[in-house]
PyMOL Python script that loads the backbone (N, CA, C, O; Angstrom):
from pymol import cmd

cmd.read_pdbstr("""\
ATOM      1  N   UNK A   1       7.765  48.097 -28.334  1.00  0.00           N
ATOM      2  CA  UNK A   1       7.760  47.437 -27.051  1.00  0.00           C
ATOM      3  C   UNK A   1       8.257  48.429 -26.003  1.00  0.00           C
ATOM      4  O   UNK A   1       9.074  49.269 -26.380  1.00  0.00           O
ATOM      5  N   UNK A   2       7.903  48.429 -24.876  1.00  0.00           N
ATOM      6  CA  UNK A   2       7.721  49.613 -23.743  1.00  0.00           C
ATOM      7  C   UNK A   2       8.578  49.035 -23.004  1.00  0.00           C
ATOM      8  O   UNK A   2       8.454  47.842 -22.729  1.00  0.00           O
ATOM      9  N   UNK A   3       9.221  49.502 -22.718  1.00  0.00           N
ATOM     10  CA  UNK A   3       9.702  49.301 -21.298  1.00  0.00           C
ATOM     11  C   UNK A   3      10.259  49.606 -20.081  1.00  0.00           C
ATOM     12  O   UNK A   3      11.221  50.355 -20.252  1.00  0.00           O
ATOM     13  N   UNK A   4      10.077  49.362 -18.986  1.00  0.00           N
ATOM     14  CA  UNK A   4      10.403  49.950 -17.732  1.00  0.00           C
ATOM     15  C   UNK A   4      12.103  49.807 -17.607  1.00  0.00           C
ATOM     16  O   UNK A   4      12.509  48.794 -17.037  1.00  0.00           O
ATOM     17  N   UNK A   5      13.133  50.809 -18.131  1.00  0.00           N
ATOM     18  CA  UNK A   5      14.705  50.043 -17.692  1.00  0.00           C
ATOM     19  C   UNK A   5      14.617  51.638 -16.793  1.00  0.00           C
ATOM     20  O   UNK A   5      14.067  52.739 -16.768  1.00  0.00           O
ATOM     21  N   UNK A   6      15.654  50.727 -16.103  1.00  0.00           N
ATOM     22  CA  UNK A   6      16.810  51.561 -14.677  1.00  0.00           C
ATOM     23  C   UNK A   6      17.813  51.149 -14.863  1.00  0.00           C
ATOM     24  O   UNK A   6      18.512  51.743 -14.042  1.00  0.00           O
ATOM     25  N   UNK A   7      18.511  50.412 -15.480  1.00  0.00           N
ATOM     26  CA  UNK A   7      19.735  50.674 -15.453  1.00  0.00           C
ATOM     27  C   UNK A   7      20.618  50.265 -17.173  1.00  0.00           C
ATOM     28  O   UNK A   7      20.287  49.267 -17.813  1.00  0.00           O
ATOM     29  N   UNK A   8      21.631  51.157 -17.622  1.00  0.00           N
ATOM     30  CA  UNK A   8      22.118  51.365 -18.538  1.00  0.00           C
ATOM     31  C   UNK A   8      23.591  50.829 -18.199  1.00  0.00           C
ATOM     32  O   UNK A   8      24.234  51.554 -17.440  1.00  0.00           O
ATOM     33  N   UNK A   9      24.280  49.535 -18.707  1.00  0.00           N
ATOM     34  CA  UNK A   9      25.760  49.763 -18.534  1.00  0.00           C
ATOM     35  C   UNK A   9      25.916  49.919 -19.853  1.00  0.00           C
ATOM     36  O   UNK A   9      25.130  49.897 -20.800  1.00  0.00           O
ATOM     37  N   UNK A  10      27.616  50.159 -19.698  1.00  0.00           N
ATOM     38  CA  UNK A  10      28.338  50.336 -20.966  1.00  0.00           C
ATOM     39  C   UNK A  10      29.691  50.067 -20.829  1.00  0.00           C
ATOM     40  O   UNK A  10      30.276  50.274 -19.766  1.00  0.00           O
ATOM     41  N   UNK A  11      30.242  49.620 -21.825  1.00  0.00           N
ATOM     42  CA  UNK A  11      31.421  49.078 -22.070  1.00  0.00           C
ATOM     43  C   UNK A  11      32.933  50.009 -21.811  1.00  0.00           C
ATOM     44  O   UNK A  11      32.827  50.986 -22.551  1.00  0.00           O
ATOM     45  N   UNK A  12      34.011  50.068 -21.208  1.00  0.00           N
ATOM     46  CA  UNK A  12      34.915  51.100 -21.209  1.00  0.00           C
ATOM     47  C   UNK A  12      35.098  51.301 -22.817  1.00  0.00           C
ATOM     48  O   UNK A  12      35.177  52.371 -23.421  1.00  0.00           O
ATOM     49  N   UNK A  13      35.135  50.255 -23.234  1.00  0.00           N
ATOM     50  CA  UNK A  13      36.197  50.067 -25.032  1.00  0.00           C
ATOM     51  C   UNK A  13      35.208  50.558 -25.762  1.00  0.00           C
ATOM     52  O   UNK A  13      35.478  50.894 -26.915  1.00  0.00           O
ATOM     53  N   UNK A  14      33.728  50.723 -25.222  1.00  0.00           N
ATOM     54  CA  UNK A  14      33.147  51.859 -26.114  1.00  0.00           C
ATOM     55  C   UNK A  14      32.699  52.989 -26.196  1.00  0.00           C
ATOM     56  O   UNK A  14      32.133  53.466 -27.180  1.00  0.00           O
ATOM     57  N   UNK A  15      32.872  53.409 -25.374  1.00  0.00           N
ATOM     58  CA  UNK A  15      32.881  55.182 -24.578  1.00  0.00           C
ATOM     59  C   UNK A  15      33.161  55.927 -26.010  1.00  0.00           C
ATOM     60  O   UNK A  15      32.602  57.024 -26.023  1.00  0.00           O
ATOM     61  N   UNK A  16      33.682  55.715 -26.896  1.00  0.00           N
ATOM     62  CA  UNK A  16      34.196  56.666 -27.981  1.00  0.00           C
ATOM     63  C   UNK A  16      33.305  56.094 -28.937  1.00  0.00           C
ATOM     64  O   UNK A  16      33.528  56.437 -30.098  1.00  0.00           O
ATOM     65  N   UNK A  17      32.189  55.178 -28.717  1.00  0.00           N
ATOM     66  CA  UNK A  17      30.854  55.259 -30.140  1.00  0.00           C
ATOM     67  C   UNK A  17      30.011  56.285 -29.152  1.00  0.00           C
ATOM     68  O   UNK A  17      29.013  56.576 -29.811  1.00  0.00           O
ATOM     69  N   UNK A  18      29.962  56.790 -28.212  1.00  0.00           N
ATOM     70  CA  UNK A  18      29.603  57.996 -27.517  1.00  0.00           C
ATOM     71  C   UNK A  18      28.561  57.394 -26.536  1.00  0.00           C
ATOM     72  O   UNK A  18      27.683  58.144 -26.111  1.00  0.00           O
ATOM     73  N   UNK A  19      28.582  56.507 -26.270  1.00  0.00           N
ATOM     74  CA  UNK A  19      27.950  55.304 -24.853  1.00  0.00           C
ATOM     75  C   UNK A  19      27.852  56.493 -24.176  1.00  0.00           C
ATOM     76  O   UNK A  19      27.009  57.280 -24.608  1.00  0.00           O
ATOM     77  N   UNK A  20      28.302  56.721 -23.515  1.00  0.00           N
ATOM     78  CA  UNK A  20      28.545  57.913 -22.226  1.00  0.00           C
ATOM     79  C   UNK A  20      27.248  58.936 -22.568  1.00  0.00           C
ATOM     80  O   UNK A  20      26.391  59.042 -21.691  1.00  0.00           O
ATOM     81  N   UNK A  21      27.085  59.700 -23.838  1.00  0.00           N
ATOM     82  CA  UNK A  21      26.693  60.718 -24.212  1.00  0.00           C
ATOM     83  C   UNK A  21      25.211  60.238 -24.644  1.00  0.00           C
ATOM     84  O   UNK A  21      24.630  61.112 -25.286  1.00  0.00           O
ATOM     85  N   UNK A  22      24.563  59.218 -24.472  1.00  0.00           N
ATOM     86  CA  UNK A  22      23.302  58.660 -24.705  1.00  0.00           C
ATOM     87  C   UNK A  22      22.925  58.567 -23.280  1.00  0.00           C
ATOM     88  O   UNK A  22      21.953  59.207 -22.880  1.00  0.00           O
ATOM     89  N   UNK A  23      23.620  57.818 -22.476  1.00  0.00           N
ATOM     90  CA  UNK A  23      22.875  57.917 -21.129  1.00  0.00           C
ATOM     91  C   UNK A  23      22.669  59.450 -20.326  1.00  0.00           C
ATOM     92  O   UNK A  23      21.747  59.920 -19.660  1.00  0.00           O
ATOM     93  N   UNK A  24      23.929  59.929 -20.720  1.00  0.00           N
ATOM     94  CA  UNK A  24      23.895  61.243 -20.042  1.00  0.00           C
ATOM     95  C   UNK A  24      22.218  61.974 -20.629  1.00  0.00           C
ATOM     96  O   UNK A  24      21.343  62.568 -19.998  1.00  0.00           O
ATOM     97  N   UNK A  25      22.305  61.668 -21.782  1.00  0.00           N
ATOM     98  CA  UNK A  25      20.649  62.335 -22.669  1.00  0.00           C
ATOM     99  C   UNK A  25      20.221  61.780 -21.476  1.00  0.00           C
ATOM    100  O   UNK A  25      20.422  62.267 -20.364  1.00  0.00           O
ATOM    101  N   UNK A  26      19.496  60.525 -21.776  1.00  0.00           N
ATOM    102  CA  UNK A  26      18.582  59.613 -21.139  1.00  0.00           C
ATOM    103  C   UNK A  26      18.465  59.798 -19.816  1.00  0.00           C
ATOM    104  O   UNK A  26      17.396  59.502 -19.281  1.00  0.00           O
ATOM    105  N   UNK A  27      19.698  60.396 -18.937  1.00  0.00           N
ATOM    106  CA  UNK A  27      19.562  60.890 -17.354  1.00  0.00           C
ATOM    107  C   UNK A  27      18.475  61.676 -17.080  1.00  0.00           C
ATOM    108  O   UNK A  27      17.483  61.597 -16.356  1.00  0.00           O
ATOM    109  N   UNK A  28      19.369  63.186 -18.583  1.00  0.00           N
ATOM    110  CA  UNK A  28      18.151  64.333 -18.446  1.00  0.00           C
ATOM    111  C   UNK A  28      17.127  64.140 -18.199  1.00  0.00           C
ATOM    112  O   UNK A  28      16.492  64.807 -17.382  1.00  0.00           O
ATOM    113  N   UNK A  29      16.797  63.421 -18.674  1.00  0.00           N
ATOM    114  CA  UNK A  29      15.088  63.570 -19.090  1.00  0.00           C
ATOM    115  C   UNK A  29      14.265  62.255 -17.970  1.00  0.00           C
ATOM    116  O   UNK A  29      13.073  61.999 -17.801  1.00  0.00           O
ATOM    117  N   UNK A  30      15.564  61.623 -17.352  1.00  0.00           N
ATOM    118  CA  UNK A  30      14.789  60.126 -16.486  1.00  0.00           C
ATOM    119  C   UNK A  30      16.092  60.390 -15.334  1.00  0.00           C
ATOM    120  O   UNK A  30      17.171  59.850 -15.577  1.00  0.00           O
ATOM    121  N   UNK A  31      15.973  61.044 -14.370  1.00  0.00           N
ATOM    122  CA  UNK A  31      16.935  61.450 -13.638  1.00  0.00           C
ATOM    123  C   UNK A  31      17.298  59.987 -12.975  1.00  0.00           C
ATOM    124  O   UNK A  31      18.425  59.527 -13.159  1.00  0.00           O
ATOM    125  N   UNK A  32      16.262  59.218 -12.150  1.00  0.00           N
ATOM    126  CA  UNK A  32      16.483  58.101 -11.534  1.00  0.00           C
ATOM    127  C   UNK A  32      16.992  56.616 -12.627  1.00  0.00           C
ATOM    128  O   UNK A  32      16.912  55.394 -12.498  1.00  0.00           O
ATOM    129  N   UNK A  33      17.341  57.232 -13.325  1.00  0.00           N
ATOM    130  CA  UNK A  33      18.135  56.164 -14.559  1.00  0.00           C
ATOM    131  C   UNK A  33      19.346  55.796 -13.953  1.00  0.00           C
ATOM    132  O   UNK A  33      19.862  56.751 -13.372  1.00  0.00           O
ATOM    133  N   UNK A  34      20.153  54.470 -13.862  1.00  0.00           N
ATOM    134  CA  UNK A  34      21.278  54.383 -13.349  1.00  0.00           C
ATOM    135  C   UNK A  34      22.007  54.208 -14.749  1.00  0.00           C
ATOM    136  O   UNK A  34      21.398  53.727 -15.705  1.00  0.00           O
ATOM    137  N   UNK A  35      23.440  54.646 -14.845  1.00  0.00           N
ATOM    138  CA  UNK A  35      24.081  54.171 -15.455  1.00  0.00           C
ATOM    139  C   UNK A  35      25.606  53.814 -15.144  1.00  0.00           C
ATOM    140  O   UNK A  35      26.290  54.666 -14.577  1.00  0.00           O
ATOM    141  N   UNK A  36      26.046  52.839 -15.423  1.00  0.00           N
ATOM    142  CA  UNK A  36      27.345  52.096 -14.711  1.00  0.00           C
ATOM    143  C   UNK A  36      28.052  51.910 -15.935  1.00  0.00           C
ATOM    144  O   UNK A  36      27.415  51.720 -16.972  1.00  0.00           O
ATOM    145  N   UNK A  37      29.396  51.944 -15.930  1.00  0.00           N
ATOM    146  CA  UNK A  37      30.843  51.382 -16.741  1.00  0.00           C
ATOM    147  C   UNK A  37      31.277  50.156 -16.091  1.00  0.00           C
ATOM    148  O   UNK A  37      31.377  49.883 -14.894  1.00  0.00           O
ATOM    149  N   UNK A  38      31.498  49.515 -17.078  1.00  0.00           N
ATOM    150  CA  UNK A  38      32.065  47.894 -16.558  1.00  0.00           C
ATOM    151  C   UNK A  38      33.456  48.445 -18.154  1.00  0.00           C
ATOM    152  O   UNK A  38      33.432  49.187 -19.137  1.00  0.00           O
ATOM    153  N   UNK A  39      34.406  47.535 -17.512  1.00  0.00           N
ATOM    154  CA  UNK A  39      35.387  47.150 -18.447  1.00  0.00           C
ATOM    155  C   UNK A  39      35.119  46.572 -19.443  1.00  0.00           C
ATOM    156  O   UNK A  39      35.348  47.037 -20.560  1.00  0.00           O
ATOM    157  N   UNK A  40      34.481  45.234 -19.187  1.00  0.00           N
ATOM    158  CA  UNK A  40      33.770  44.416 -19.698  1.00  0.00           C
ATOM    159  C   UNK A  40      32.454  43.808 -20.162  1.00  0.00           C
ATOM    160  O   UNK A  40      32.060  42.713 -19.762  1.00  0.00           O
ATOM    161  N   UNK A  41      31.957  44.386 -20.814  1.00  0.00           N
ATOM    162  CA  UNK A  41      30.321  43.175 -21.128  1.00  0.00           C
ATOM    163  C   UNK A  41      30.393  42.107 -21.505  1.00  0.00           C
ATOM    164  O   UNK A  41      29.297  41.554 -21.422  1.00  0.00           O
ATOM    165  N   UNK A  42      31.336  41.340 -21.995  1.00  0.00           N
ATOM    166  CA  UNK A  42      31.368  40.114 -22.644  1.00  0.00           C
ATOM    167  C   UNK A  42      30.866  39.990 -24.444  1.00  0.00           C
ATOM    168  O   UNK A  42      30.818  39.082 -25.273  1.00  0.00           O
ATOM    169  N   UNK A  43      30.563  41.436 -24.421  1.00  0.00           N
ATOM    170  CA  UNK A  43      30.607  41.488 -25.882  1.00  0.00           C
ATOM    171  C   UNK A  43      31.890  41.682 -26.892  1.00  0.00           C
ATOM    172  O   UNK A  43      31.522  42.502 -27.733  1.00  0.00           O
ATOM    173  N   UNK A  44      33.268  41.265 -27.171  1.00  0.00           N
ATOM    174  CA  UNK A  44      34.170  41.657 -27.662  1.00  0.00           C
ATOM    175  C   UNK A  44      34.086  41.695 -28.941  1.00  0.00           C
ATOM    176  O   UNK A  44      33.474  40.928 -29.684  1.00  0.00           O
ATOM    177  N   UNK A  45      34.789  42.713 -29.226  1.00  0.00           N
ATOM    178  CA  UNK A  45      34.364  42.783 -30.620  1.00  0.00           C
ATOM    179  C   UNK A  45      33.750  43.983 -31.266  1.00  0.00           C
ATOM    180  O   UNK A  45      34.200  44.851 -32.014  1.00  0.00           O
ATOM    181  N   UNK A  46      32.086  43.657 -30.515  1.00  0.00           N
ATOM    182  CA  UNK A  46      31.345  44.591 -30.604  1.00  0.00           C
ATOM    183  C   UNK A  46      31.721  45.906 -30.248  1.00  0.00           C
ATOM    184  O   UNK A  46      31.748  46.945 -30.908  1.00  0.00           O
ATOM    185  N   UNK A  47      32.035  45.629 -28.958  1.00  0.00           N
ATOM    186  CA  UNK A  47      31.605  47.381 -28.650  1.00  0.00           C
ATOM    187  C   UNK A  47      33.175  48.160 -29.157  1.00  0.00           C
ATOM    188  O   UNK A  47      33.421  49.135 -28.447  1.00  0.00           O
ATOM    189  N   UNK A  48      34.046  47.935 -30.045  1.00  0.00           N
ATOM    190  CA  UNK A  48      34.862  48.315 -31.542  1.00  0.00           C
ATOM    191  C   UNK A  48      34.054  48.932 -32.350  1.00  0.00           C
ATOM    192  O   UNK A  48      34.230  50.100 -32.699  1.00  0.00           O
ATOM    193  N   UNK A  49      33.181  48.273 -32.689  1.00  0.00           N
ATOM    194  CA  UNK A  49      32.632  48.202 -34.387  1.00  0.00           C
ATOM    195  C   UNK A  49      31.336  49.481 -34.382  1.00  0.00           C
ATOM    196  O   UNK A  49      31.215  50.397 -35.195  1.00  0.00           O
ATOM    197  N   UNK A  50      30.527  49.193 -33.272  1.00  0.00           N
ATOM    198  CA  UNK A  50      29.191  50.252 -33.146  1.00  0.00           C
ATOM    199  C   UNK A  50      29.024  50.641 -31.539  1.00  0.00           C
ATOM    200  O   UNK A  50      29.751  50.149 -30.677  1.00  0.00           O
ATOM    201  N   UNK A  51      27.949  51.608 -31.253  1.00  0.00           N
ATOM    202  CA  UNK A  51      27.261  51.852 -29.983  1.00  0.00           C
ATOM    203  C   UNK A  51      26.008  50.658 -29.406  1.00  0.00           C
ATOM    204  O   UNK A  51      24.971  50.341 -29.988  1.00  0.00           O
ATOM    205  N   UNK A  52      26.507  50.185 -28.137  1.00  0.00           N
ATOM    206  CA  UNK A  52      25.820  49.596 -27.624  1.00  0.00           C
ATOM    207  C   UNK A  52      25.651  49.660 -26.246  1.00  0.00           C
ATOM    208  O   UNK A  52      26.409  50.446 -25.678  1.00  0.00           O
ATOM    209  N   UNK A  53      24.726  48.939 -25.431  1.00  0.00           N
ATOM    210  CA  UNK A  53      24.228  49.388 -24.247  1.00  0.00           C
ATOM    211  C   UNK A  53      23.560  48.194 -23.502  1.00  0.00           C
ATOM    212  O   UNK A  53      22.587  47.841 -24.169  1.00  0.00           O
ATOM    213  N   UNK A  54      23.702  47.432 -22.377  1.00  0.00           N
ATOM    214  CA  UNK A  54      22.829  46.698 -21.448  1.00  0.00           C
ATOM    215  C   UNK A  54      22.361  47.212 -20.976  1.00  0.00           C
ATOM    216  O   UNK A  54      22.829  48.127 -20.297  1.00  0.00           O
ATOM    217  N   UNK A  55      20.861  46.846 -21.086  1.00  0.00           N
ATOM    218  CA  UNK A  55      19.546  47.419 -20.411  1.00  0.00           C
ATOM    219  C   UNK A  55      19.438  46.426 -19.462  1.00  0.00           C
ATOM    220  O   UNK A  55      19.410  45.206 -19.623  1.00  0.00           O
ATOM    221  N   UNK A  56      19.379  47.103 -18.428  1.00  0.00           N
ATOM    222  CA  UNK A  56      18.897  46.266 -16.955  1.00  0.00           C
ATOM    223  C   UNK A  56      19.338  44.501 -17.128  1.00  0.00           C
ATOM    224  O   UNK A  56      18.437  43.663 -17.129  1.00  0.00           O
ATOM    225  N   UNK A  57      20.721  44.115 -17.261  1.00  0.00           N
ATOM    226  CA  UNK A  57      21.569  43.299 -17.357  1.00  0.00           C
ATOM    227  C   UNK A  57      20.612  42.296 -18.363  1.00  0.00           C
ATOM    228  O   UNK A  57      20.753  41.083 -18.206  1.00  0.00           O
ATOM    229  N   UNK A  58      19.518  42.843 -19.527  1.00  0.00           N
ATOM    230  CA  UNK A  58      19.165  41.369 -20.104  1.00  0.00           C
ATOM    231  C   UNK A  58      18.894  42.014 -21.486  1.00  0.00           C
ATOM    232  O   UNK A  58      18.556  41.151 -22.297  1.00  0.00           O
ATOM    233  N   UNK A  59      18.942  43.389 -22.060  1.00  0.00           N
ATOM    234  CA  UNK A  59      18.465  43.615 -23.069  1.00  0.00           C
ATOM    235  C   UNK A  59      19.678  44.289 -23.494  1.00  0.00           C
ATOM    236  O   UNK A  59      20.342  45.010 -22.749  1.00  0.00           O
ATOM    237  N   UNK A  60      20.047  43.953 -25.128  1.00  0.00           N
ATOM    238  CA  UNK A  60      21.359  44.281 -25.694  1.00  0.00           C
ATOM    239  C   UNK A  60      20.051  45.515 -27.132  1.00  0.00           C
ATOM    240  O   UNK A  60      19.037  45.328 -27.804  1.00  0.00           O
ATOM    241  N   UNK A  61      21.223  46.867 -26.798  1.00  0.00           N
ATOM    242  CA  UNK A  61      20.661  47.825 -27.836  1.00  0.00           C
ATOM    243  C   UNK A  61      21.729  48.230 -27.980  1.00  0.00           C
ATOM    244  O   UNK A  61      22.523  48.860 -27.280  1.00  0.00           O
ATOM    245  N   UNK A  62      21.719  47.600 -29.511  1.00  0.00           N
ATOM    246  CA  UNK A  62      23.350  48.377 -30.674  1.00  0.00           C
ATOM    247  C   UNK A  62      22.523  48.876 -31.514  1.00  0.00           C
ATOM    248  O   UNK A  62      21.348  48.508 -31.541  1.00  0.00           O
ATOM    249  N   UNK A  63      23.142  50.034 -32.544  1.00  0.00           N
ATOM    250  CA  UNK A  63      22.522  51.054 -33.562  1.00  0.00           C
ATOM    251  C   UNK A  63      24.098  51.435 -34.268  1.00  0.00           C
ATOM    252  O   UNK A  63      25.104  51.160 -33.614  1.00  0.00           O
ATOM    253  N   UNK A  64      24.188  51.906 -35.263  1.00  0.00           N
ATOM    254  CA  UNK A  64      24.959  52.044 -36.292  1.00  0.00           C
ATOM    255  C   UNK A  64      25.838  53.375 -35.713  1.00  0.00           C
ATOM    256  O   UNK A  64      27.037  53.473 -35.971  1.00  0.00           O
ATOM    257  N   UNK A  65      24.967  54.607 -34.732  1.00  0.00           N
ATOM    258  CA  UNK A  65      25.430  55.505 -34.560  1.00  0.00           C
ATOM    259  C   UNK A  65      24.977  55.940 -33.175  1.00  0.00           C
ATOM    260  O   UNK A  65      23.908  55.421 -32.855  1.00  0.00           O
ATOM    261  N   UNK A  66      25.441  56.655 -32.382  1.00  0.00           N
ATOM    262  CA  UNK A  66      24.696  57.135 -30.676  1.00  0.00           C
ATOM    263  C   UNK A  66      23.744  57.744 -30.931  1.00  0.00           C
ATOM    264  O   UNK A  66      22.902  57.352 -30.123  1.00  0.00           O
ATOM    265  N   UNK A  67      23.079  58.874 -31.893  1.00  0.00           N
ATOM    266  CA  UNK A  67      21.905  59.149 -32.103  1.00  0.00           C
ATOM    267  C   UNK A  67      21.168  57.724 -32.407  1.00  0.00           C
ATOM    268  O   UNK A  67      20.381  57.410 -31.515  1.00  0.00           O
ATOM    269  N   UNK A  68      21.246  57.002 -33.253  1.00  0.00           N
ATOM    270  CA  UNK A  68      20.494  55.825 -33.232  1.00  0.00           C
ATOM    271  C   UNK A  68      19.637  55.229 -31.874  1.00  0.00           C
ATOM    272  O   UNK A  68      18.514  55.231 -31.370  1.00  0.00           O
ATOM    273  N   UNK A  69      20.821  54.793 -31.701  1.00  0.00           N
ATOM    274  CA  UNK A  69      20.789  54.586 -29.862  1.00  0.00           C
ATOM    275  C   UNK A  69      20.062  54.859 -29.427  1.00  0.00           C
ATOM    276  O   UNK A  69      19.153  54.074 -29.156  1.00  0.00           O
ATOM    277  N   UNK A  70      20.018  56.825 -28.930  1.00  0.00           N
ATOM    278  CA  UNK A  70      19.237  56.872 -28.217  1.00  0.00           C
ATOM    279  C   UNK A  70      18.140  57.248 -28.896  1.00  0.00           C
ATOM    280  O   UNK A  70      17.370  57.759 -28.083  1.00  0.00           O
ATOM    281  N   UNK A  71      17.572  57.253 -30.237  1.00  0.00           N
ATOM    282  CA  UNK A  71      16.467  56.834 -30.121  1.00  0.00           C
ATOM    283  C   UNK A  71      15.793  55.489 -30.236  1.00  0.00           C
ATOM    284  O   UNK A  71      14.577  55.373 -30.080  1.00  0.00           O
ATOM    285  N   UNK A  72      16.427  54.680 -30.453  1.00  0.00           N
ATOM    286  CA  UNK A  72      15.458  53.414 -30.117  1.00  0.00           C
ATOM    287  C   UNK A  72      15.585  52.936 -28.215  1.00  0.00           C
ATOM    288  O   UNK A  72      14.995  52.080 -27.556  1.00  0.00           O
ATOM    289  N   UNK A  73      16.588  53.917 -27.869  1.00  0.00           N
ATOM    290  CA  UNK A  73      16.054  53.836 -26.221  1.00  0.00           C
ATOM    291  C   UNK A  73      15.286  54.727 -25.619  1.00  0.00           C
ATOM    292  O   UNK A  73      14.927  54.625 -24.446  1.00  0.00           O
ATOM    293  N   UNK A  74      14.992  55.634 -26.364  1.00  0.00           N
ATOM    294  CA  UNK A  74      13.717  56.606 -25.980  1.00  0.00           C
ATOM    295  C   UNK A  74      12.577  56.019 -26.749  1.00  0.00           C
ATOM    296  O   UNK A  74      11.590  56.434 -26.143  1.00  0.00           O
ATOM    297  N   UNK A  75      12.227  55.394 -27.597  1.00  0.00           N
ATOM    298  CA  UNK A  75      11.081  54.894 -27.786  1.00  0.00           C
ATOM    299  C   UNK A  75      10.812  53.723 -27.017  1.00  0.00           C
ATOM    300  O   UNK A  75       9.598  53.519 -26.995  1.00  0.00           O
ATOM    301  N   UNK A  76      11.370  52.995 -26.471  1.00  0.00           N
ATOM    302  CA  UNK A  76      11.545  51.984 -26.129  1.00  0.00           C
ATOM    303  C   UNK A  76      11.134  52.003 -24.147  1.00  0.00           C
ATOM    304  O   UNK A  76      10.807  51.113 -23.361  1.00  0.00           O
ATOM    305  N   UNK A  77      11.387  53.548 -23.996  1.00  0.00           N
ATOM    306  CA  UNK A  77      11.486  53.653 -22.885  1.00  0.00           C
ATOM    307  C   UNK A  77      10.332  54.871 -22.365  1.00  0.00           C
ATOM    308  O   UNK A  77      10.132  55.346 -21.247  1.00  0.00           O
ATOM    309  N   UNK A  78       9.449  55.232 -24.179  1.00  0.00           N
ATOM    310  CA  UNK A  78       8.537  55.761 -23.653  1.00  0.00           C
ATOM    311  C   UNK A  78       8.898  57.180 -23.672  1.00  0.00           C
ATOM    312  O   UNK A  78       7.896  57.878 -23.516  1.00  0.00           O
ATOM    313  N   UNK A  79      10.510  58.181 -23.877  1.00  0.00           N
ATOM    314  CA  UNK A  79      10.661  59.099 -23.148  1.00  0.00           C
ATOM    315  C   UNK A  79      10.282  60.335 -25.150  1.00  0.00           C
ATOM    316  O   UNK A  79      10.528  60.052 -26.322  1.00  0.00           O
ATOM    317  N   UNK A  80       9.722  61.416 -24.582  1.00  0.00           N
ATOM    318  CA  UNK A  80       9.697  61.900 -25.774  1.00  0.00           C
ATOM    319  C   UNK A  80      10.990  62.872 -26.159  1.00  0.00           C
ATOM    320  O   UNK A  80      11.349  63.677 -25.299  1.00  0.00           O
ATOM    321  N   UNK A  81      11.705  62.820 -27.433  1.00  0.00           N
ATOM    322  CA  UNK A  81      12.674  63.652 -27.959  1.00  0.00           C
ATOM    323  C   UNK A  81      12.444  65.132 -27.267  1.00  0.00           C
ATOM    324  O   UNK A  81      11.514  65.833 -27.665  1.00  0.00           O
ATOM    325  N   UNK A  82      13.058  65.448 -26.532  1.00  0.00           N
ATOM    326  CA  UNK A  82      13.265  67.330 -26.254  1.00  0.00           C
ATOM    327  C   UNK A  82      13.733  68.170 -26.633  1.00  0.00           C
ATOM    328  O   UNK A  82      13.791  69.264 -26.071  1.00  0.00           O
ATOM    329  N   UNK A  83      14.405  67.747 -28.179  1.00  0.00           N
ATOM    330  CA  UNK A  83      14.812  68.288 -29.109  1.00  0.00           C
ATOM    331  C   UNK A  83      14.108  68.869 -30.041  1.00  0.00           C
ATOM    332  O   UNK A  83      14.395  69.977 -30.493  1.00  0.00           O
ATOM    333  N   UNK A  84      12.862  67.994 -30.510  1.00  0.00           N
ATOM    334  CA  UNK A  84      12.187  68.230 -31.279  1.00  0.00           C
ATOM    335  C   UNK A  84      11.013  69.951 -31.008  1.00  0.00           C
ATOM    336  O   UNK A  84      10.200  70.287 -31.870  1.00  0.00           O
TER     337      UNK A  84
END
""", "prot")
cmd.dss("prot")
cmd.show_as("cartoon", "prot")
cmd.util.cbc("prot")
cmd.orient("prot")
C-alpha cells in the first residue's frame, strides 16, 4: 500500500528505539517530510517495548527494530533504499 505521508511524529520515551534516526533517513531522501516530537502519543507502553511512528496523525508503524521501520516506511512511501 502506497502512500503519500508528510508528516512523521514520534514519541520523546522512544527516541532510544532510534525514532529520531529513521526520520532523519527518511528526510534524506524526502526533504519536505515533516517530522515532530510530542511527549506523548497516547501509546504507553509501547513506545518502551519497540520503534514506532505516527504517520500523518492516523497511521501507527511499529517494527521489532529501526531498520525495520524504516523499511516498511520506505516501501510504504514508495522511497527506494540508497544503501543498496
Amino acid at each position: 500500500m502506497s502512500q503519500k505521508i508528510t508528516k512523521l511524529d514520534v514519541c520523546i520515551g522512544n527516541l532510544d528505539k532510534g525514532t529520531d534516526w529513521v526520520i532523519e533517513q527518511l528526510k534524506a531522501e524526502k526533504p519536505d517530510l515533516q517530522g515532530q516530537r510530542w511527549g506523548c502519543l497516547g501509546n504507553c507502553g509501547d513506545c518502551y517495548k519497540r520503534p514506532f511512528v505516527l504517520a500523518d496523525d492516523r497511521w501507527l508503524y511499529e517494527a521489532t527494530s529501526k531498520e525495520e521501520l524504516l523499511t516498511k516506511l520506505r516501501t510504504d512511501m514508495n522511497i527506494e533504499d540508497s544503501s543498496k
